[in-house]
DRENVEX-363806 format. One record per residue: residue in three letters; z, x, y of N, C-alpha, C, O in turn. Coordinates in steps of 0.05 Angstrom, whole numbers. Layout:
// residues N
resn ala n.c3 Z n.c1 X n.c2 Y ca.c3 Z ca.c1 X ca.c2 Y c.c3 Z c.c1 X c.c2 Y o.c3 Z o.c1 X o.c2 Y;
...
END
This chain:
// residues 118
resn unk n.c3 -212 n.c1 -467 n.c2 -4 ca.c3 -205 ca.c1 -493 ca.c2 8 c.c3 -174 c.c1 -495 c.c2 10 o.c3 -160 o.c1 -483 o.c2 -7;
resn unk n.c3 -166 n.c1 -507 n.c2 26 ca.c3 -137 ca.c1 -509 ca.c2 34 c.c3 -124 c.c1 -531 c.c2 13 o.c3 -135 o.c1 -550 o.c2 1;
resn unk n.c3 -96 n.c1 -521 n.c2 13 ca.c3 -81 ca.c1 -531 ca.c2 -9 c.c3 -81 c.c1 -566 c.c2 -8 o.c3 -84 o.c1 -583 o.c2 -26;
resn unk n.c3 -74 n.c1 -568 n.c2 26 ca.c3 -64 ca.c1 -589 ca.c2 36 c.c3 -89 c.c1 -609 c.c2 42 o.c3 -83 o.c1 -632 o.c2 50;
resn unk n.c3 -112 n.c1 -605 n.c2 40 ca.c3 -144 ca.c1 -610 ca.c2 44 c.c3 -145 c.c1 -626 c.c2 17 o.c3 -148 o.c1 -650 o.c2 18;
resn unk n.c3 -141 n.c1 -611 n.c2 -12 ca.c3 -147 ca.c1 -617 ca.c2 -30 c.c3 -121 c.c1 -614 c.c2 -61 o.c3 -120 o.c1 -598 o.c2 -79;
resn unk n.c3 -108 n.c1 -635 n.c2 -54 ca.c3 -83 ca.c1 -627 ca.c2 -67 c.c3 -88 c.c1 -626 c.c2 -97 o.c3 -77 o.c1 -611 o.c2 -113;
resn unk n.c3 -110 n.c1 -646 n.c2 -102 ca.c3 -108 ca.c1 -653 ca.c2 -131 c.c3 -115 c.c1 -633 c.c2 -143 o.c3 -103 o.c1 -629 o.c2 -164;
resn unk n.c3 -139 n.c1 -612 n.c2 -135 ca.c3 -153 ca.c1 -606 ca.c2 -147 c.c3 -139 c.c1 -572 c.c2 -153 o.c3 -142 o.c1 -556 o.c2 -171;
resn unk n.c3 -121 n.c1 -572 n.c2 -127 ca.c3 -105 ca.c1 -554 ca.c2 -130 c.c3 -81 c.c1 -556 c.c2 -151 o.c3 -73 o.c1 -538 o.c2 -166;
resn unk n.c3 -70 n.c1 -579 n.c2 -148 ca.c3 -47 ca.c1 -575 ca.c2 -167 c.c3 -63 c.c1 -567 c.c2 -197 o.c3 -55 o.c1 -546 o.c2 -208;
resn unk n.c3 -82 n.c1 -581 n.c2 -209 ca.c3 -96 ca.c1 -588 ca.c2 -225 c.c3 -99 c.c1 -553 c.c2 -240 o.c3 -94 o.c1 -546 o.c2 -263;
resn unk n.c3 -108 n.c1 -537 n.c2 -221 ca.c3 -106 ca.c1 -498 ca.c2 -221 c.c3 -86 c.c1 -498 c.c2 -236 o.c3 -82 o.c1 -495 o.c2 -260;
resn unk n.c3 -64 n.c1 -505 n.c2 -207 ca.c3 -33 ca.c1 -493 ca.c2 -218 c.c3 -33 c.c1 -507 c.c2 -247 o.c3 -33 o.c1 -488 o.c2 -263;
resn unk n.c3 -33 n.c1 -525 n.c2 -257 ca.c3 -31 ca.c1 -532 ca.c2 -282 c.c3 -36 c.c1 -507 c.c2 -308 o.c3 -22 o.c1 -499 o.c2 -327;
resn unk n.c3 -70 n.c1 -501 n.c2 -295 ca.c3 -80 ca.c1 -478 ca.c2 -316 c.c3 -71 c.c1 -452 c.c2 -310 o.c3 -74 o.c1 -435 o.c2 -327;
resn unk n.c3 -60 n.c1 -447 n.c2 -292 ca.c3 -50 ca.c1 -422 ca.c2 -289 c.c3 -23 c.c1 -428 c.c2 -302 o.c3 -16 o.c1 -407 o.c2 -313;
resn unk n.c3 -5 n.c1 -449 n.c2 -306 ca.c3 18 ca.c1 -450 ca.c2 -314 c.c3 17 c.c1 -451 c.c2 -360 o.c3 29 o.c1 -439 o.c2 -378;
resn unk n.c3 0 n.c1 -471 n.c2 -359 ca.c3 -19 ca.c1 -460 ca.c2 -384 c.c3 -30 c.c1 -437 c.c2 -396 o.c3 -41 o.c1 -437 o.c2 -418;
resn unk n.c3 -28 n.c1 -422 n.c2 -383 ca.c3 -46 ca.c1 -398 ca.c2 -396 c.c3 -69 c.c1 -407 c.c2 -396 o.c3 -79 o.c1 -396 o.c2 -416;
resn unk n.c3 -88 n.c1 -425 n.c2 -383 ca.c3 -115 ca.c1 -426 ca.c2 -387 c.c3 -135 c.c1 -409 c.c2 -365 o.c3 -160 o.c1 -406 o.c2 -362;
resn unk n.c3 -111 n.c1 -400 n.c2 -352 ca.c3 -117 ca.c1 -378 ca.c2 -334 c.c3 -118 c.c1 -350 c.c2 -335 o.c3 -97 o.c1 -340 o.c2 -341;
resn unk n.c3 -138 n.c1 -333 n.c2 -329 ca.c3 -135 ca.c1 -302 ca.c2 -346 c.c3 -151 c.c1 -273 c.c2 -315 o.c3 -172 o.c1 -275 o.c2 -303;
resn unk n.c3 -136 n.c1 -257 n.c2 -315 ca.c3 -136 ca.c1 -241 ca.c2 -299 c.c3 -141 c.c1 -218 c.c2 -310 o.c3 -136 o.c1 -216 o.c2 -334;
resn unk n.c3 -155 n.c1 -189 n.c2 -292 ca.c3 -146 ca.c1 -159 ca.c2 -306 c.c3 -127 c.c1 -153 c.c2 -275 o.c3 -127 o.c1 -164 o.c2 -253;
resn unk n.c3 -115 n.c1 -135 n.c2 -283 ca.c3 -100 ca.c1 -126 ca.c2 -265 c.c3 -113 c.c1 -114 c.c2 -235 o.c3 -99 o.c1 -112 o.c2 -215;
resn unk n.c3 -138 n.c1 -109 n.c2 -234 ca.c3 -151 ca.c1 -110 ca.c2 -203 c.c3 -148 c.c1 -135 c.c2 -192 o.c3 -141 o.c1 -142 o.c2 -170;
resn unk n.c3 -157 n.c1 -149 n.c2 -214 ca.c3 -164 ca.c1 -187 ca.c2 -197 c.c3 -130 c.c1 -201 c.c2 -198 o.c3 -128 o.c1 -222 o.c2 -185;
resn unk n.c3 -113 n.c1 -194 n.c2 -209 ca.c3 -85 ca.c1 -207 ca.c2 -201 c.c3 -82 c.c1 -193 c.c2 -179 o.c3 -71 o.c1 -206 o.c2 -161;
resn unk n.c3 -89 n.c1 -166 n.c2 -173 ca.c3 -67 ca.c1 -156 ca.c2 -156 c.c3 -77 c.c1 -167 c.c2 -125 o.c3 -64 o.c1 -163 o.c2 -105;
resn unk n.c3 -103 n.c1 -182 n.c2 -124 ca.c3 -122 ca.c1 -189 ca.c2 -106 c.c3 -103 c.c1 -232 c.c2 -98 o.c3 -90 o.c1 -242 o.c2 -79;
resn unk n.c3 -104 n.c1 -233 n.c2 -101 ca.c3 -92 ca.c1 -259 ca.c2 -120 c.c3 -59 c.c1 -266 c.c2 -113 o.c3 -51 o.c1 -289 o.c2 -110;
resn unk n.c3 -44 n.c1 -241 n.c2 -113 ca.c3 -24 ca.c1 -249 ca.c2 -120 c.c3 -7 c.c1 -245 c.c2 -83 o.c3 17 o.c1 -242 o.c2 -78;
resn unk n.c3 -26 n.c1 -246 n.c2 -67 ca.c3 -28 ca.c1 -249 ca.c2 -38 c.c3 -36 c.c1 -276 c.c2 -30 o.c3 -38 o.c1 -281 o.c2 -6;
resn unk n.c3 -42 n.c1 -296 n.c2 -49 ca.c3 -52 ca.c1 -315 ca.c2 -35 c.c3 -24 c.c1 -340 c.c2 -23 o.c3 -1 o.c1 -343 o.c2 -32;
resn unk n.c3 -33 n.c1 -350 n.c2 -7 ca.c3 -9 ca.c1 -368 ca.c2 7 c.c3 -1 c.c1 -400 c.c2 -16 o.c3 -10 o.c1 -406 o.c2 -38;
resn unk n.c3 16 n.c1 -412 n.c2 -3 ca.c3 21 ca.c1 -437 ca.c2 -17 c.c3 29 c.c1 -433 c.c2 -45 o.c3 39 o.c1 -412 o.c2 -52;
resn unk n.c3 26 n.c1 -450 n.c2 -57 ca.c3 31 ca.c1 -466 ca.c2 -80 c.c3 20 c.c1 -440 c.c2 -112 o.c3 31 o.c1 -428 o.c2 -129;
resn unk n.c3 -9 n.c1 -445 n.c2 -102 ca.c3 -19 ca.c1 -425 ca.c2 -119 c.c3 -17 c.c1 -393 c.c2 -125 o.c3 -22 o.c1 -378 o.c2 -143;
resn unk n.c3 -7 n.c1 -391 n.c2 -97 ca.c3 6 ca.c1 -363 ca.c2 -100 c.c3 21 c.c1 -348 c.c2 -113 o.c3 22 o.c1 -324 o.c2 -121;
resn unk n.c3 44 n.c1 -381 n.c2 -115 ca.c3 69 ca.c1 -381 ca.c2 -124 c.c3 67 c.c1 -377 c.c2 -159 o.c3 79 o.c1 -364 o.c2 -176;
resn unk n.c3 49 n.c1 -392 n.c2 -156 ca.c3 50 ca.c1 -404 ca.c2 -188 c.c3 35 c.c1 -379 c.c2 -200 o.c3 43 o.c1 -370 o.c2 -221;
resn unk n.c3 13 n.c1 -365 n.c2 -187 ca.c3 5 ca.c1 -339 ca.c2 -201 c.c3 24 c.c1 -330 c.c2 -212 o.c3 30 o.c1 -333 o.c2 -236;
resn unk n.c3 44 n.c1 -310 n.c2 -181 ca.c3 60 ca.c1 -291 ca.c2 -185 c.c3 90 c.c1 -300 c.c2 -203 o.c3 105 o.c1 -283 o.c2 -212;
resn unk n.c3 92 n.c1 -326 n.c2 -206 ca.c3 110 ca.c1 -335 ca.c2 -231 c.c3 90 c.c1 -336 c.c2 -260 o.c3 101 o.c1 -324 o.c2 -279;
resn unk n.c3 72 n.c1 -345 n.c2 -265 ca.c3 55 ca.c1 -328 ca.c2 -277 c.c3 42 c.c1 -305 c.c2 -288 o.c3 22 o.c1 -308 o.c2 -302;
resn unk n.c3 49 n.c1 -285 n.c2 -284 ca.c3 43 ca.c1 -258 ca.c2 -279 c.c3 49 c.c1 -253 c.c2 -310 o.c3 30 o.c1 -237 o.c2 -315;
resn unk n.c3 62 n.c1 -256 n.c2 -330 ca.c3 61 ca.c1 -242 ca.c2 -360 c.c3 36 c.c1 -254 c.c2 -370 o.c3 18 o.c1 -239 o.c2 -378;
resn unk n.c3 32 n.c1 -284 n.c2 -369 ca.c3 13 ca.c1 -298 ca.c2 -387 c.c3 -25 c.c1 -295 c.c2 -368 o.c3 -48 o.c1 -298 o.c2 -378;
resn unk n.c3 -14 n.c1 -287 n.c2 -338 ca.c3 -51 ca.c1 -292 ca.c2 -327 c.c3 -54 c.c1 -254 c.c2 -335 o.c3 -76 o.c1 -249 o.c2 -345;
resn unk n.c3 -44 n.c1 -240 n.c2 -333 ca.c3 -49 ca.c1 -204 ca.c2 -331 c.c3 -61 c.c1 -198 c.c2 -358 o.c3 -43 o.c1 -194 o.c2 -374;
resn unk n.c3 -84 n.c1 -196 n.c2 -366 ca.c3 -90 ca.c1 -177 ca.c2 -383 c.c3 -95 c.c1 -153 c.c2 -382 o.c3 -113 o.c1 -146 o.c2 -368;
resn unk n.c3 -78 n.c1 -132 n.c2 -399 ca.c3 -82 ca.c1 -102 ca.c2 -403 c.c3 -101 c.c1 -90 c.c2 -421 o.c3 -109 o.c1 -101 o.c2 -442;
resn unk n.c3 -105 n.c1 -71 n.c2 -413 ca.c3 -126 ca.c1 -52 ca.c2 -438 c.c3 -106 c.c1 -46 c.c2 -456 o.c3 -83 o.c1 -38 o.c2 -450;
resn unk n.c3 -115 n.c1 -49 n.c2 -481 ca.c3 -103 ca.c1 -43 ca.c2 -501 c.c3 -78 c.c1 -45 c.c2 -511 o.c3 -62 o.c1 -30 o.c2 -522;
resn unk n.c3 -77 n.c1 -82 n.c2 -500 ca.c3 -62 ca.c1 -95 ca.c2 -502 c.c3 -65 c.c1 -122 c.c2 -535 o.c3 -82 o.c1 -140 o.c2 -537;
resn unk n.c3 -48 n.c1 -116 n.c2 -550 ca.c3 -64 ca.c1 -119 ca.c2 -577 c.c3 -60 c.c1 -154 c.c2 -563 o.c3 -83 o.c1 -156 o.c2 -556;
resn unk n.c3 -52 n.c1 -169 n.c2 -558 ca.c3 -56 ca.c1 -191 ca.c2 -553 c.c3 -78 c.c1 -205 c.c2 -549 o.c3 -78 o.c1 -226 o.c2 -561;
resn unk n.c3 -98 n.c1 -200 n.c2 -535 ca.c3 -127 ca.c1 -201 ca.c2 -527 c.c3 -150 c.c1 -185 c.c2 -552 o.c3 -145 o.c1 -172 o.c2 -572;
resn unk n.c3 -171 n.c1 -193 n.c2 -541 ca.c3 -191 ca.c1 -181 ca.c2 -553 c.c3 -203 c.c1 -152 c.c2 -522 o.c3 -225 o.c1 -156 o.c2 -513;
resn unk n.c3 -192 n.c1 -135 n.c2 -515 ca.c3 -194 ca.c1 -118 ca.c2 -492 c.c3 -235 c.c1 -103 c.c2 -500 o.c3 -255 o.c1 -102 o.c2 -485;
resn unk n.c3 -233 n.c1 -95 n.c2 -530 ca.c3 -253 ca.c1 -81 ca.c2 -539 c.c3 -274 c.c1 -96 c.c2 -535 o.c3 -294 o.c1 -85 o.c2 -526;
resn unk n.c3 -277 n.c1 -124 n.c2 -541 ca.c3 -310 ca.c1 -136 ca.c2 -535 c.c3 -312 c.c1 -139 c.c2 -502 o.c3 -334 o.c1 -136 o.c2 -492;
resn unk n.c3 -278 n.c1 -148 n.c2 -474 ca.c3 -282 ca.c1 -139 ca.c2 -457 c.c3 -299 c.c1 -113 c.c2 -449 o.c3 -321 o.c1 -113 o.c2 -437;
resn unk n.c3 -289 n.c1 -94 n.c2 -456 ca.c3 -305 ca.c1 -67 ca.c2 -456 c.c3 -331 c.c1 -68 c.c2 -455 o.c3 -345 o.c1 -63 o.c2 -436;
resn unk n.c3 -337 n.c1 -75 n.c2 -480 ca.c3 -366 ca.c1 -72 ca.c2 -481 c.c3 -377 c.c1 -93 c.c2 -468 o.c3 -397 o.c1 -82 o.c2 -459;
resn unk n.c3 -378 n.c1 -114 n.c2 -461 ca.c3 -382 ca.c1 -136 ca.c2 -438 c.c3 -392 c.c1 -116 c.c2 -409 o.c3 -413 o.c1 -114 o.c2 -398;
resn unk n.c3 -363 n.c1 -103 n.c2 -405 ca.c3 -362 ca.c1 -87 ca.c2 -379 c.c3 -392 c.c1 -68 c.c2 -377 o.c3 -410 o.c1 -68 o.c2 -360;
resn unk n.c3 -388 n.c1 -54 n.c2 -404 ca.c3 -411 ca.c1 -35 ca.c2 -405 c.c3 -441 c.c1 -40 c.c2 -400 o.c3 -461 o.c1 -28 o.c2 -393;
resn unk n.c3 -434 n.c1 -62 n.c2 -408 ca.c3 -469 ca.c1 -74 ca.c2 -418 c.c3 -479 c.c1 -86 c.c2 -396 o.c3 -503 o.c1 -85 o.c2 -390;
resn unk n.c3 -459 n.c1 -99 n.c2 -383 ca.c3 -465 ca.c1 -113 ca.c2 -348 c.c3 -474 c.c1 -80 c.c2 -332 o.c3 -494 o.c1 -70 o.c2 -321;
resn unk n.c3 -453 n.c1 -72 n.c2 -335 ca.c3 -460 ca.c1 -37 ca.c2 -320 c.c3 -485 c.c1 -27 c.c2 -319 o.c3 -498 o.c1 -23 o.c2 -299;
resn unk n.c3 -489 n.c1 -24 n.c2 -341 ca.c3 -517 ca.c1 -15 ca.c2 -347 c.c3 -543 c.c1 -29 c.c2 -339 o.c3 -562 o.c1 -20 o.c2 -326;
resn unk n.c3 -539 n.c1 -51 n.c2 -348 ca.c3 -559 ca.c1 -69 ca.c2 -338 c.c3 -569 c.c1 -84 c.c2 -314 o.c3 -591 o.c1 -94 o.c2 -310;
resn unk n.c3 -539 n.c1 -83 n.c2 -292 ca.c3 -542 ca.c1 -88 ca.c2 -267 c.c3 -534 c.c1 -61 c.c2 -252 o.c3 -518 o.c1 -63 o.c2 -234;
resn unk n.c3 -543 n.c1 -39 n.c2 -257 ca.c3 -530 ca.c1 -15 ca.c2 -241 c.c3 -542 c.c1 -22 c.c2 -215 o.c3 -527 o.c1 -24 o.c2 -195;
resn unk n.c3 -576 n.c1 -29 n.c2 -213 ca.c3 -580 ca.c1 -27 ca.c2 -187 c.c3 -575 c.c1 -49 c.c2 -169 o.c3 -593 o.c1 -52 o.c2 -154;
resn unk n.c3 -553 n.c1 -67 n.c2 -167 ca.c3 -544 ca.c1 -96 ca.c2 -158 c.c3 -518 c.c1 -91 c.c2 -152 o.c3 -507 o.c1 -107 o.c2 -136;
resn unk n.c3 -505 n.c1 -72 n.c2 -162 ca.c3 -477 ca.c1 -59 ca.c2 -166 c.c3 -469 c.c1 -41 c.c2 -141 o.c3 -476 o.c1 -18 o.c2 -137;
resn unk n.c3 -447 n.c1 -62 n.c2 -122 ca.c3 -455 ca.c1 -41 ca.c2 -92 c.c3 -438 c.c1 -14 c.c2 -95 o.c3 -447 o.c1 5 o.c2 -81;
resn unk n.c3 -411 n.c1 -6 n.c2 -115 ca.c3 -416 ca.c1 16 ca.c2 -109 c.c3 -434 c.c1 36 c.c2 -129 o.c3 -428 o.c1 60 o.c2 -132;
resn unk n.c3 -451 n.c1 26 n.c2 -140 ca.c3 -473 ca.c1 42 ca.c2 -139 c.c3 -495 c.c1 51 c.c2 -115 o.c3 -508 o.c1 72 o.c2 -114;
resn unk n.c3 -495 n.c1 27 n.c2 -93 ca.c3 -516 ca.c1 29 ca.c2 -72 c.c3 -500 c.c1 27 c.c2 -46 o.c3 -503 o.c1 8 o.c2 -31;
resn unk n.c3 -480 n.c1 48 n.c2 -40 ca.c3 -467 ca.c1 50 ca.c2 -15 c.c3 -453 c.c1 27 c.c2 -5 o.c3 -451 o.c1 21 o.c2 19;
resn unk n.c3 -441 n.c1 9 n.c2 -29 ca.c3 -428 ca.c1 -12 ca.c2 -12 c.c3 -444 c.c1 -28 c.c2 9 o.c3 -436 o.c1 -34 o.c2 31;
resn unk n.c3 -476 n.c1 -37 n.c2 -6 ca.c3 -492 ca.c1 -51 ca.c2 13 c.c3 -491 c.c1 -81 c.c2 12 o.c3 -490 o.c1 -90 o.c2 -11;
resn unk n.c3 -490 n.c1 -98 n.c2 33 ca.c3 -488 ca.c1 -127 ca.c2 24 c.c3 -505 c.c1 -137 c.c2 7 o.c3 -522 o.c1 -120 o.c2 1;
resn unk n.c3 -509 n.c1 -163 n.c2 -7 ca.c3 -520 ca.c1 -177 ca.c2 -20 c.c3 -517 c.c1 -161 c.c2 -58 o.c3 -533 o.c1 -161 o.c2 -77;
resn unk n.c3 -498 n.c1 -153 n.c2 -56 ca.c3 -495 ca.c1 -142 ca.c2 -76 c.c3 -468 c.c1 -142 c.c2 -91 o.c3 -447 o.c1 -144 o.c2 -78;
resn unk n.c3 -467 n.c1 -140 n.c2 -122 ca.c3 -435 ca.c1 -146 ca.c2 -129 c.c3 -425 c.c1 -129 c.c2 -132 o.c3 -440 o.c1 -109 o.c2 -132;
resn unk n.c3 -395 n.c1 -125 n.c2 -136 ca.c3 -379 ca.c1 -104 ca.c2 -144 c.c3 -371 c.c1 -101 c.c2 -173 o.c3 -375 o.c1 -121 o.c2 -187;
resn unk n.c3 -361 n.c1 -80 n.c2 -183 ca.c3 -340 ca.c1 -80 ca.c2 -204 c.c3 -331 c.c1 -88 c.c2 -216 o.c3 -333 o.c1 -87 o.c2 -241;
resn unk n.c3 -310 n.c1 -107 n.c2 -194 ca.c3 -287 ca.c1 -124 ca.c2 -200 c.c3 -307 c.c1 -147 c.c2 -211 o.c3 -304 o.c1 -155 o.c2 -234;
resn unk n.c3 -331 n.c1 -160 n.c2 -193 ca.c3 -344 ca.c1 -177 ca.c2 -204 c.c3 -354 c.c1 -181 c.c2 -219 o.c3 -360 o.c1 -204 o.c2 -225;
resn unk n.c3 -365 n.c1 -148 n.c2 -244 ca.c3 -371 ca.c1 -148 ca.c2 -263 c.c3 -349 c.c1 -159 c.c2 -278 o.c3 -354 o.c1 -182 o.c2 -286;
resn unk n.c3 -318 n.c1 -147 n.c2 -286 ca.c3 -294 ca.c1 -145 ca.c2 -290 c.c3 -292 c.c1 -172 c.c2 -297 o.c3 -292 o.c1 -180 o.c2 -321;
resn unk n.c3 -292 n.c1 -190 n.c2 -271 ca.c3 -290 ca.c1 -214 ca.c2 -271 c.c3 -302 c.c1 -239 c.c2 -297 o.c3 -289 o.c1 -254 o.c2 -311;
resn unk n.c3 -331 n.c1 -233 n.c2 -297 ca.c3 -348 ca.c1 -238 ca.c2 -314 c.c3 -346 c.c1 -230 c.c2 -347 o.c3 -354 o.c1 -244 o.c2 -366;
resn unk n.c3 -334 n.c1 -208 n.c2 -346 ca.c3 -336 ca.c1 -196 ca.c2 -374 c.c3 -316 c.c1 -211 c.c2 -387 o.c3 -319 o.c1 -220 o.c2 -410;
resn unk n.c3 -291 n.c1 -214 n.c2 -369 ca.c3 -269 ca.c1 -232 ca.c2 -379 c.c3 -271 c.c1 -260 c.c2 -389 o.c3 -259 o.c1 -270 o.c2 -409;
resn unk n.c3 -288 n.c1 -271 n.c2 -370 ca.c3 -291 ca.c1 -296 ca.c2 -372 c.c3 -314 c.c1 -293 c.c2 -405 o.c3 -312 o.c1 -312 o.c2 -419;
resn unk n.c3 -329 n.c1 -277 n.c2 -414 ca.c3 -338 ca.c1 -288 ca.c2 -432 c.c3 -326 c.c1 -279 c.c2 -456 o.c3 -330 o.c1 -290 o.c2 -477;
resn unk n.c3 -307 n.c1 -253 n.c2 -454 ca.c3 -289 ca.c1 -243 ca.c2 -470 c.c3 -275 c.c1 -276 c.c2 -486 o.c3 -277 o.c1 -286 o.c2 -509;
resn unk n.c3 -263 n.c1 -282 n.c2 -461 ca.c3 -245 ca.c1 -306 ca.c2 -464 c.c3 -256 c.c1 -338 c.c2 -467 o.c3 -242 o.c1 -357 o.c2 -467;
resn unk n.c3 -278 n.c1 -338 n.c2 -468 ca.c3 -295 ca.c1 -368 ca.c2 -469 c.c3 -294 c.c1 -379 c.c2 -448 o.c3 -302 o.c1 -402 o.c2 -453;
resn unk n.c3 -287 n.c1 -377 n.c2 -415 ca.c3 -267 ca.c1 -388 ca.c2 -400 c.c3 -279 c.c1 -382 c.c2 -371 o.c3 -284 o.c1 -361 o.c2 -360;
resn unk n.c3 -282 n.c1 -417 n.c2 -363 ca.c3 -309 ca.c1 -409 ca.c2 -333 c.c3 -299 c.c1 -390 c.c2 -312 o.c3 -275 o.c1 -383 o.c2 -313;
resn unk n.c3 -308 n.c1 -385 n.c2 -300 ca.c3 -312 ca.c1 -369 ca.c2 -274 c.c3 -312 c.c1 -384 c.c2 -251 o.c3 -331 o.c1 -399 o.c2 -247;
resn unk n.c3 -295 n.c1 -383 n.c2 -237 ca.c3 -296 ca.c1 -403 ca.c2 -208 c.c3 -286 c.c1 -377 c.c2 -187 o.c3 -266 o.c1 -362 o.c2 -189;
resn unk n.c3 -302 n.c1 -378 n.c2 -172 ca.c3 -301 ca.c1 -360 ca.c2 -140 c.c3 -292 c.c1 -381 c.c2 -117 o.c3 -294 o.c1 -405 o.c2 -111;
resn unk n.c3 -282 n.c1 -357 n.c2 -108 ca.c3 -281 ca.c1 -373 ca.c2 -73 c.c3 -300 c.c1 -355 c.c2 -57 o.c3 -293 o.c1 -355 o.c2 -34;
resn unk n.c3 -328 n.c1 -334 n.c2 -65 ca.c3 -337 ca.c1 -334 ca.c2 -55 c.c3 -354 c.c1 -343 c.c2 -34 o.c3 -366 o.c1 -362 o.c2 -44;
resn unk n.c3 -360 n.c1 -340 n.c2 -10 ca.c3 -375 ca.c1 -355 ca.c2 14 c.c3 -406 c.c1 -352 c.c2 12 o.c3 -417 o.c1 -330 o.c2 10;
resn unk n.c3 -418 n.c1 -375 n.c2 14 ca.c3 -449 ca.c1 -388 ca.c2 6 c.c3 -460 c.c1 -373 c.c2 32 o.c3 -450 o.c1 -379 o.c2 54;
resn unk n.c3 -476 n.c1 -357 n.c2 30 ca.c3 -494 ca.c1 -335 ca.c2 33 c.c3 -506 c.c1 -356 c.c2 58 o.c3 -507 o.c1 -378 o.c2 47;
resn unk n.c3 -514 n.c1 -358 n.c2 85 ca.c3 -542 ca.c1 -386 ca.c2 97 c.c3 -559 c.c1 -370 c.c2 94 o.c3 -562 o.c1 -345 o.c2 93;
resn unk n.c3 -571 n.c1 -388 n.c2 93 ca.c3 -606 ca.c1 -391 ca.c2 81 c.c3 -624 c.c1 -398 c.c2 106 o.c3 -618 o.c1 -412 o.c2 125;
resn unk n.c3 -648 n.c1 -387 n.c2 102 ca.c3 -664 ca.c1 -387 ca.c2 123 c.c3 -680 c.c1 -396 c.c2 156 o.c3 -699 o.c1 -383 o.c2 165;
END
């Protein structure tokens, strides 16, 4: 949604990204740190506190890990590049995404696009 569409809800981001209540791995910043406006800004001035590294003693990276693994395993066949990069299916990063968020207690919001329905 556009910055200028929805200011509140945007500044409201920038807030948690300026907080640290915002948390990245380095695929999903580097995805991110292209976006226009306001929030862009505030990522890429952000960038020490949203970047989490592997084996970075600051974090918990190791229960990440096993998060990663366990989604892996369990969704291999939903996992597109396991299945030629076919639609209706997630990636990686989306596992990535996920592992973090429960690593860190801390929701998950997409700007993914709602699939139409029949």
């Amino acid at each position: 949604m556009p910055e200028e569409i929805h200011t509140v809800i945007w500044s409201r981001v920038i807030e948690c990204v300026k907080d640290g209540m915002f948390a990245v791995t380095t695929e999903i910043y580097e995805e991110l740190e292209h976006l226009p406006g306001a929030i862009g800004t505030s990522i890429k001035e952000s960038k020490a506190v949203l970047r989490l590294e592997i084996e970075d003693d600051e974090w918990d990276w190791i229960t990440y890990l096993e998060h990663v693994e366990r989604m892996r395993e369990t969704y291999a066949e939903v996992i597109s590049e396991n299945n030629g990069n076919r639609k209706n299916t997630v990636s990686l990063n989306d596992i990535s995404i996920i592992a973090l968020a429960k690593t860190l207690g801390l929701p998950v919001i997409s700007s993914e696009k709602k699939l139409a329905t029949g």
